[in-house]
N, C-alpha and C positions, 0 to 999 in steps of 0.2 A: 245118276244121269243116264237116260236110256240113248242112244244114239242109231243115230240109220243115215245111211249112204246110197249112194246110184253113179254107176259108172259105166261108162263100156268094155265089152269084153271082147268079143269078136264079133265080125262082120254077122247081123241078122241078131245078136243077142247084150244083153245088159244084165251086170249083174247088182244085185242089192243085197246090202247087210243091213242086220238089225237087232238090235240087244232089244226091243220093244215086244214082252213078252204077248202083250194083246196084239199087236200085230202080227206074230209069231201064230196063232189063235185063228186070226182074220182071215192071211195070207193060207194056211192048212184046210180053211173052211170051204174057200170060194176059189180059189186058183190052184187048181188041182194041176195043172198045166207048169205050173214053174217047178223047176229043178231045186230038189237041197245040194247044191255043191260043197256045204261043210258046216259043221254042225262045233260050237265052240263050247266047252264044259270046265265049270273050275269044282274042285271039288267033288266029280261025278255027280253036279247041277247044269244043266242046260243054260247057260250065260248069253247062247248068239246063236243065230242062225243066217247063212250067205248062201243066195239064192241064184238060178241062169234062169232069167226071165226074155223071153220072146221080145225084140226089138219092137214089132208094131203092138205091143201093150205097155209101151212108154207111160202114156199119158197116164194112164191107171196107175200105172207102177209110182209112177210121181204122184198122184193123188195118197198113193195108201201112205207111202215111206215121207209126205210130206216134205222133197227135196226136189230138186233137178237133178236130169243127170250130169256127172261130172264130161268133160271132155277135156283129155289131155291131149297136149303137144307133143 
């Protein structure tokens, strides 16, 4: 089961995880602009990757990762 997430991080940024190796692919290709903030390995295999993606490329970021973003209380 591949999984992806979107939440907020700090004021002006969001961040997004995702075990979804094509998006891992996608995300490398075209958004040269997002941060890898943590890189997940089992095995010394590449499992996940959790990204700081720029607040006003929400909408995008919601399109790739196929989510909303989270908002906590």
């Amino acid at each position: 089961m591949e999984r992806n997430e979107l939440w907020k991080l700090e004021p002006g940024w969001i961040a997004g995880y995702t075990e979804d190796r094509e998006l891992i692919r996608r995300i490398k290709r075209y958004k040269t602009d997002w941060q890898i903030i943590a890189e997940y390995y089992r095995f010394n295999k590449l499992v996940a990757v959790q990204y700081k993606i720029p607040a006003e490329q929400r909408k995008s970021a919601e399109r790739m990762f196929e989510k909303r973003v989270k908002i906590a209380i």
